[in-house]
C-alpha positions, 0 to 999 in steps of 0.5 A: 626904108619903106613908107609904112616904116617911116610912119611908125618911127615918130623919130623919122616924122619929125626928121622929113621934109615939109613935101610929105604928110606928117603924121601928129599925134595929139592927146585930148584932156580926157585921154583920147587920141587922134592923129592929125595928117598934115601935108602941103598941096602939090607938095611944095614948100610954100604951098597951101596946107590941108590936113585931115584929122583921124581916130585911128594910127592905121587909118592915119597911116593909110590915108597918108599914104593915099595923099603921097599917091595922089601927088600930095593931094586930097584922095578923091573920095575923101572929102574934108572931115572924113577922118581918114575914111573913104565916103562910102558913096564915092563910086571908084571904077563904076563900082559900090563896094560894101562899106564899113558900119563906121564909114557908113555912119560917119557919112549918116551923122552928117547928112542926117536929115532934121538933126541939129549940130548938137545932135550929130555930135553927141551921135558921133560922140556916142559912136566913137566911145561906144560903137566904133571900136566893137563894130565899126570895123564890119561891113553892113551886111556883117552887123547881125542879130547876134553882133548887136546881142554881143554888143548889147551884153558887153556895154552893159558889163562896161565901166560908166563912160564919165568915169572911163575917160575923165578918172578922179583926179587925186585928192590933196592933203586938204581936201582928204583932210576936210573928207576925214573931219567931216567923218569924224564930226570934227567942225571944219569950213565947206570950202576954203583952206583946212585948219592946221589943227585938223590937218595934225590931227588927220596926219596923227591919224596916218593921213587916211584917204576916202576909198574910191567911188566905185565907177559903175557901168552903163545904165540900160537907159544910157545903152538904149539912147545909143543903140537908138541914135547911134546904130538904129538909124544907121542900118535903117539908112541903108535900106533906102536908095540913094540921093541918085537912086543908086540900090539900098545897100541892105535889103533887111535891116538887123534891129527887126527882131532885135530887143535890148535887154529890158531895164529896171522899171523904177518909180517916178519921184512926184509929189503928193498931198502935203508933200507939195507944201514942205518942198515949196516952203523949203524953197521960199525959205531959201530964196523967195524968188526962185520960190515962184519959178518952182511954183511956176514949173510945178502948176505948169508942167513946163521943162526947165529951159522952156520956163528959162528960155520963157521970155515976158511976151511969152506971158499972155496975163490977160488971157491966163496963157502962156506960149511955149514958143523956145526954150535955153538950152546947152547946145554946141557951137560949131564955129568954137567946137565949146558948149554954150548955154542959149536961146534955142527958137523952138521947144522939146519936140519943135511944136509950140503950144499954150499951157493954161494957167490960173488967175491967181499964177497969172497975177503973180507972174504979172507982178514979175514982167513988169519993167521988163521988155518984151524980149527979156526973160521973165525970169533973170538973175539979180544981175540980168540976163537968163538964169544960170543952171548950175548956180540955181542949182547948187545954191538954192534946190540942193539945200532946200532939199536938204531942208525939206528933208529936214522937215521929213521929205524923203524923196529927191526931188529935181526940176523935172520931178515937178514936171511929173507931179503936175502930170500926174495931178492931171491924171488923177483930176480925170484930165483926158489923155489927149489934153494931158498930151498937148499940155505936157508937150509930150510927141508921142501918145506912149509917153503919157500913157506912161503916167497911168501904169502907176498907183497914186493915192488919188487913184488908190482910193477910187479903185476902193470905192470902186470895188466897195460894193463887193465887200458891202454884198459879203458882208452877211457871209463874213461878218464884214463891218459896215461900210463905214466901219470899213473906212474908218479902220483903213484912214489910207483910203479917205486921207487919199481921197483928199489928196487931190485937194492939197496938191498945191 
């Protein structure tokens, strides 16, 4: 029986000797599969293991193959984490060959410059779920223009990744039992178990189950974030010399020239006017303490980890300041492989800056550090230590939304929404764009350009002062009331004026 045969008997693996690379194959809990190539070096029995992990049977196959060759011993060429792929700088015979794009990028990942851990994961995540299998098996030279259309086109018609590798789970009796009550108006608990009396009723009913969720497909959004991080780079990567000064492997990179298919512009959610009050209102009722990191987040414009990551010397009362200087962000471990929620030592963008704030905020925010040392957040749970995202989250912002939607809020609000609104307040209070830059935080000028391709209120009613002229000189041809006349009949315009006014 020939070596290949042997690898594709899962039966005849388990049946060889130790002295040869096993191939194992292993499921993820999202139903992803890899297969783990494990050998002893040198081939004997109380020699040292090594093994290399692969996202591909094939590739497994070979890379076994290369290891039996090479004596049981890591090929030269494949270095530790290389998933069962020649690292495309490797010089066999004194010759470069044209590596694959998936080859080539798993090497670019790593060496990325100025990219965290974090960072590479979620790179090489994106590659392997979205690229690698449509690509990955190409040359450089053969990802065209055309390839990353095609590309492009099928990941937009593709289902949501979430709902791609993680299914919904089914649900049991009692959970479509409480769906179908809640339905039916029929009072049942939140949480917890179901009556039996409704779990009879649901069964008298034929025991209906709620219609799965349609999973959608990839926003335009997600579809960009991927080509920019993922294959972008990349190609631009190989434009360039290499560490030694060997020649780029491209000499034109495919993205020149290359446009996504553009993505629904869609209106910020912000806050105008009144609008402020019932959110704020709605957030104190439900918990006064997060009441003012929200006033905070809104007067301030900070980001949610910048302000939760905000420690009590951050805080400068006296000189009504605040140093952005870090921000608590979900990043990965590498030593454990999990994601954990902690202090990153710098902001959004890696530039530190100080946001102004008012006396009144300033005294409010002093009244909160005191007791604290410096090296403590300013703002903690009831128990210490940094806020908990999903907890604020869901107990305290998803129902006061709720109840601001009561009191007739019709807009979803998040976080990030109040960091809009003070931007916008900004513009409209003829901030200049340079300021609003450096207050935002934001690394490129078009990011807050953006907040001046859109109407206001505030910057609806100058537009019609502005332009009031040209109706005041038609008025003897058309009869157009007066001026005055004119804003009375239009109550939008002066009710925007003072919207300004009423922000917070």
């Amino acid at each position: 029986m020939s070596r290949a045969s042997i690898l594709r008997h899962p039966a005849a693996i388990e049946t060889r000797g130790s002295q040869v690379a096993r191939i194992i194959e292993r499921t993820a809990k999202s139903g992803a599969k890899s297969w783990l190539v494990k050998w002893r070096i040198g081939g004997g029995r109380n020699g040292k293991e090594d093994f290399e992990t692969c996202y591909d049977r094939t590739i497994a196959e070979s890379f076994a193959e290369l290891v039996e060759d090479n004596g049981e011993r890591r090929p030269p060429g494949y270095p530790k984490g290389c998933h069962g792929l020649q690292d495309p700088r490797f010089r066999d015979d004194g010759a470069l060959g044209m590596p694959t794009f998936e080859a080539y990028a798993r090497t670019e990942y790593a060496a990325r410059p100025g990219a965290s851990p974090t960072q590479r994961f979620t790179y090489l995540t994106d590659a392997e779920r979205h690229v690698f299998p449509f690509l990955g098996h190409l040359r450089l030279d053969e990802v065209t223009r055309r390839v990353l259309r095609e590309w492009a086109q099928q990941m937009l018609a593709r289902p949501s990744a979430r709902n791609a590798h993680q299914p919904h789970r089914p649900l049991s009796d009692e959970q479509a039992a409480r769906r179908w009550a809640q339905t039916c108006g029929l009072a049942v608990k939140p949480t917890g178990r179901v009556s039996p009396d409704v779990l009879r009723k649901w069964r008298e009913a034929g025991s209906p189950r709620p219609a799965r969720p349609d999973p959608g497909t990839l926003s335009p959004a997600t579809v960009t974030k991927i080509y920019r991080g993922s294959i972008k780079p990349v190609l631009r990567a190989a434009m360039r010399q290499g560490d030694d000064g060997e020649p780029p492997l491209l000499r034109s990179s495919p993205c020149d020239g290359f446009r996504l298919p553009p993505a629904p512009v869609r209106a910020r959610q912000v806050l105008y006017g009144p609008e402020v009050a019932v959110y704020l209102t709605a957030v104190g009722d439900v918990d006064r303490d997060t009441a003012l990191f929200i006033v905070t987040m809104t007067a301030t414009g900070l980001r949610w980890g910048e302000l939760a990551g905000l420690h009590t010397s951050g805080l400068d009362a006296a000189g009504c300041v605040i140093h952005v200087v870090q921000t608590y962000a979900r990043l990965l471990n590498e030593d454990t492989g999990r994601w954990e929620w902690r202090i990153k030592p710098y902001p959004k963008g890696k530039k530190r800056r100080d946001v102004p704030i008012s006396e009144e905020l300033a005294g409010l925010l002093s009244g909160r550090a005191q007791g604290s040392r410096s090296d403590e957040p300013l703002f903690q749970k009831r128990t210490g230590g940094y806020i908990d995202y999903g907890n604020q989250r869901n107990d305290i912002l998803q129902p006061a939304l709720a109840l601001a939607r009561e009191r007739g809020l019709a807009k979803h609000i998040t976080p990030h929404a109040l960091r809009h609104t003070m931007i916008t307040m900004l513009r409209d209070g003829g901030v200049a764009p340079g300021v609003m830059q450096l207050v935002a935080g934001h690394a490129s000028y078009q990011t807050t350009a953006g907040y001046s391709g859109r109407q206001t209120p505030a910057q609806r009613a100058l537009i019609l002062d502005a332009v009031q002229p040209v109706l005041q000189a038609a008025g003897p041809l058309f009869d157009i009331p007066d001026a005055r006349d004119t804003q009375a009949s239009h109550p939008n315009a002066s009710s925007a004026s003072s919207d300004t006014a009423v922000y917070l």
